[in-house]
N, C-alpha and C positions, 0 to 999 in steps of 0.2 A: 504493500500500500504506500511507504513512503518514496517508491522508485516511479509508481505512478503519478503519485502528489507533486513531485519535482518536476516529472515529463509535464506536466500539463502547467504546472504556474512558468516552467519556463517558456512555453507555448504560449501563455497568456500575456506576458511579457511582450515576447515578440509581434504579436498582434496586434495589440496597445501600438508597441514604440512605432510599426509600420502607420499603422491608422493615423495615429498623429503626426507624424513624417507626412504623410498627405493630404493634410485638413493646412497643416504650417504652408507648406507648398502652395497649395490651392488657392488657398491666403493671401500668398505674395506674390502670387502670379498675378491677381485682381488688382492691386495695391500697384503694382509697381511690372508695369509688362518688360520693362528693358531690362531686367535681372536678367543675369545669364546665369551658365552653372555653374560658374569658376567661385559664383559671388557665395553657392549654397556648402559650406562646411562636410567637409567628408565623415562619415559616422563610420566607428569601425566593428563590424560583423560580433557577432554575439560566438563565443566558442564553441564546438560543437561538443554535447556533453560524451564522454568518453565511458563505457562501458567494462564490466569486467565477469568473466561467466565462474559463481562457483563450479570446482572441477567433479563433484558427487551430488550436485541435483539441477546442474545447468540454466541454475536460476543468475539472474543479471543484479546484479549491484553496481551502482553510480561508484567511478573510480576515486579511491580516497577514502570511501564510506563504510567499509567492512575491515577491520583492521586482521581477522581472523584468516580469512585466502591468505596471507603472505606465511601462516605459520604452520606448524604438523597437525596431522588428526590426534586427537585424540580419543582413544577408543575403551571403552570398559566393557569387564563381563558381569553381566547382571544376571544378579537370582530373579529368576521365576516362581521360585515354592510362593505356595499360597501365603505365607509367614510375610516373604518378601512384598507381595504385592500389597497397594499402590507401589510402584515403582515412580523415581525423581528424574525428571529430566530427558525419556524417551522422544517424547514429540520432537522436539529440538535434535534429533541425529539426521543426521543426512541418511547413512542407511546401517537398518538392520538384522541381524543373521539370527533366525531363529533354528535350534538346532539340538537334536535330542542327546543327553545325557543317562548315566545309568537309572532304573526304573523304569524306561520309555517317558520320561521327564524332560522339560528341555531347559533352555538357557539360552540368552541372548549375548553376545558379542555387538553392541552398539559402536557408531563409529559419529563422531563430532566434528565437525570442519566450519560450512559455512555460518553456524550458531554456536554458541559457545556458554554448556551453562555455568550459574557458579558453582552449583554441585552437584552433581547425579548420584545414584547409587539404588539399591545397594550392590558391590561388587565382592563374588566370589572369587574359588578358586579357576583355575587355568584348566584346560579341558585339551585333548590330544589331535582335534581338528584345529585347536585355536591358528597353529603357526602357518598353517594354508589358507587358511581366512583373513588374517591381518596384514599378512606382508605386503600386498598388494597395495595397501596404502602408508608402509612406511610407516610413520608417526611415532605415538605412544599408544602399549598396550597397560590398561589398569587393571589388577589382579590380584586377590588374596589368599596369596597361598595355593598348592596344588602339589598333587604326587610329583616327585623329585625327577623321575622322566619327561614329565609335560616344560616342567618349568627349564629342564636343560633344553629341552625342543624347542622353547621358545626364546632362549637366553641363542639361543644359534643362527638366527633370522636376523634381518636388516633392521627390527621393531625391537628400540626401547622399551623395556622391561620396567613397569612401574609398581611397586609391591606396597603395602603396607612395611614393609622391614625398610627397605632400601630409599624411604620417602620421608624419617621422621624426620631428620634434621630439616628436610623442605616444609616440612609439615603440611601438605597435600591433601592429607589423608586424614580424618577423622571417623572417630568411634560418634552418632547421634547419642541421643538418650532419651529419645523416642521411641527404640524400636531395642527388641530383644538379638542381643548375639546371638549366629552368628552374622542375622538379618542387619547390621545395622553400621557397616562400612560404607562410609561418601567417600567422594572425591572432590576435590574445588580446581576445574577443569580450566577458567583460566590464568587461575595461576599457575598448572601444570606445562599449560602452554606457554607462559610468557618463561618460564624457567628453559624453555627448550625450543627455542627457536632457529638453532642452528641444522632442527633437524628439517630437513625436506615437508614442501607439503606435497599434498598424494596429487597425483596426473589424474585424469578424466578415466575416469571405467565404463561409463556407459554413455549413448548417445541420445541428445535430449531434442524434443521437438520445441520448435519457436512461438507456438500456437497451442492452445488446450485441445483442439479438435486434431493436433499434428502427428500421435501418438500410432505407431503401428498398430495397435488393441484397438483404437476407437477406430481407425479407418477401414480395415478388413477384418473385426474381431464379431467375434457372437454376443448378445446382449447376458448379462450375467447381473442377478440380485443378489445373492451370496455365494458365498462355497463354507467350507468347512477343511480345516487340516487338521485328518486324524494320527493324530501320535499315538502311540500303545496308555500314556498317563496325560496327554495333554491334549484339548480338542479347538483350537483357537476360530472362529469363525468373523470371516469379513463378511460385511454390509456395506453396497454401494449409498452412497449418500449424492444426489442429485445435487440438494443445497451446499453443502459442503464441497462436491466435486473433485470426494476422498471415497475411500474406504474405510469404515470404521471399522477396533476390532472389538470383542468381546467372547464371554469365556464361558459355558452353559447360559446364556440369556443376560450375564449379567454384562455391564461394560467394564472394558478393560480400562482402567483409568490410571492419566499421570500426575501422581500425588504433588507438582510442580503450581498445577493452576485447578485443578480439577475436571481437564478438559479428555472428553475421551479419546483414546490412543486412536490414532489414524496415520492413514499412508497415500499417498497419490499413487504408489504403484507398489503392488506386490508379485512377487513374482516366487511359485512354488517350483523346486528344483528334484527331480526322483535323482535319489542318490543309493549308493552301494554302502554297504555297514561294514565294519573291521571291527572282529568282536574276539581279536587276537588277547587281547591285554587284559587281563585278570589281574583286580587288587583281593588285597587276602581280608578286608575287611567290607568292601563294597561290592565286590564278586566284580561282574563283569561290565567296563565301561567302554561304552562304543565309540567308535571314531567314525564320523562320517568321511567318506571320499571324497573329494573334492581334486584330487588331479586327477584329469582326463576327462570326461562328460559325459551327455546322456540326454533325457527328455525334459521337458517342464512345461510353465505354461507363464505368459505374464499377463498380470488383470492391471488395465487402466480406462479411465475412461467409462466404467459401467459393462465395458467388455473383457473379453477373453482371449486369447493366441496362443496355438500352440507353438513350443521353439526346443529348439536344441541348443545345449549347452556346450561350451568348451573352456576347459581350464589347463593350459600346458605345462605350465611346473606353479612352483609356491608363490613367486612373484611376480608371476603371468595372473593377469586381471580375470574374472567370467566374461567369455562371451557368451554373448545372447542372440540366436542367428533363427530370423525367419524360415518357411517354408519352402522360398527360394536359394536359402543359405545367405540373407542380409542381415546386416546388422538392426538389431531389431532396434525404433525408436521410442526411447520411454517419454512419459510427461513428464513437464520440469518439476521437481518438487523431492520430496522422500521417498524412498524405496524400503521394505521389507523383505528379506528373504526367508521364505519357509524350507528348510533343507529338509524335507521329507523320505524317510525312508523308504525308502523301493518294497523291501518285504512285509515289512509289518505298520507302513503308512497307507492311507488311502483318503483318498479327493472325493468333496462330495458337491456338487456345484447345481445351486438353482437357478437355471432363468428365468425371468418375469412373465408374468402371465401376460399373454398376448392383447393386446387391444381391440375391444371389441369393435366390431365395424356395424353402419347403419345396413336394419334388411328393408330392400326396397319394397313398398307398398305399391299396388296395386290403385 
């Protein structure tokens, strides 16, 4: 709203200054016919305003105006347990990895760029798909704690390792005293950032449409009112929202909500990805903790727009971005805004998707 507020008073601007430029004119032509134009003062051109696209929702910000593009993502992993939820500070990600953990439970990997909260949370421990999911954006990963393989896995990646241990002297990192341990780790996200700015911000991972109607999903997609992604302990279900011209989520009927504003969680685009499970890794205390796959690819679908597409995924190694490739094999194009990922299990996930009931039409009388 304030990129359009700007577009248009500077518009207003210009219109005025012309108008009056030729009411003065008009003026002095009646007044005095032997002016010439040598005699009419040169006005120098209005700037042209300069533009900047965040690189993880393709949204435009007025250059100078976002201090947050020039610096790293910042990313946390956030519990989902019901304990956890309201969760702080989701809506504010550019994009989110939803992604099942031991249980058939899942857990988010959030990722912060062109928004930046003061705190999110709450954030657990480190999970053994994380270092295939974050690298791709570089940045900071925030984490608390995790079996001693994950965290070597991710201490080996190009992504800063941000722990409750290795954070006190920054003091980054707070316990609330709102919420019950282990529920109750924030983070204060920019000062995470301003402490590390030397590191890279993330390159462009997907491609954004210029236009809300520009989106691969609205142009050649099927109409779609909700779906459902069934995890074995987690059933998270979108709702198209016209007014909104999101998707909302929510969780057996109730909304999913970010305890930041009390605004229900929503995405401009989500996109479910069928993934392959690695169920190699056995802890001696939590049995068996899955790793979703994510190098190499497979099927999925991206909803924008109130529709559907189906796409094929590809991911070449850990610091290789997803792609997302049309029917044709093109690059699919999202709407500018937020994204959610659902990394659904292939075996024991499944997709449940309603479309709108059809519009009645007039029966012609006789």
């Amino acid at each position: 709203m304030l990129l359009k507020k700007s577009r248009l008073s500077a518009a207003g601007v210009s219109i005025v200054s012309v108008l009056s430029g030729a009411l003065i004119l008009s003026g002095c032509a009646s007044l005095s016919p032997s002016n010439s134009a040598s005699d009419t003062p040169s006005q120098t051109p209005s700037p042209t305003p300069v533009y900047v696209t965040a690189p993880l929702t393709g949204l435009k910000f007025l250059e100078g105006t976002n201090p947050y593009l020039a610096g790293p993502a910042v990313m946390g992993k956030i519990d989902n347990s019901s304990e956890a939820r309201p969760q702080v500070g989701l809506n504010e990600a550019d994009i989110v990895f939803d992604e099942m953990v031991e249980g058939g439970m899942t857990r988010f990997l959030a990722v912060w760029h062109s928004q930046m909260p003061e705190q999110f949370g709450p954030v657990r421990s480190v999970r053994p798909m994380d270092p295939d999911i974050a690298s791709p954006f570089i940045g900071i990963l925030c984490f608390s704690g995790g079996q001693s393989a994950f965290v070597q896995a991710m201490a080996k990646t190009r992504v800063f390792s941000a722990t409750e241990t290795n954070q006190q002297a920054d003091k980054t990192f707070k316990r609330v005293t709102d919420r019950f341990a282990p529920h109750n780790v924030f983070v204060h996200a920019i000062k995470l950032q301003r402490l590390h700015l030397d590191i890279a911000a993330p390159e462009a991972q997907f491609s954004y449409a210029d236009t809300l109607g520009g989106s691969s999903a609205f142009m050649t997609g099927s109409p779609v009112k909700m779906f459902t992604v069934n995890f074995p302990a987690a059933n998270p279900t979108w709702t198209w929202s016209a007014t909104a011209n999101a998707w909302l989520r929510s969780y057996d009927n109730d909304k999913h909500i970010d305890a930041f504003n009390g605004s229900q969680v929503f995405a401009r685009n989500v996109v479910v990805l069928k993934t392959k499970i690695d169920r190699s890794y056995k802890d001696y205390k939590y049995g068996n903790v899955p790793r979703t796959i994510l190098i190499g690819g497979g099927s999925g679908y991206v909803f924008s727009g109130g529709k559907k597409i189906s796409v094929t995924w590809v991911k070449k190694s850990q610091n290789d971005r997803i792609q997302l490739l049309d029917s044709k094999g093109q690059e699919v194009v999202m709407t500018a805004g937020n994204t959610w990922f659902e990394l659904m299990p292939k075996d024991v996930g499944n997709l449940d998707v309603v479309a709108p009931k059809p519009t009645p039409t007039a029966t012609p009388t006789n």
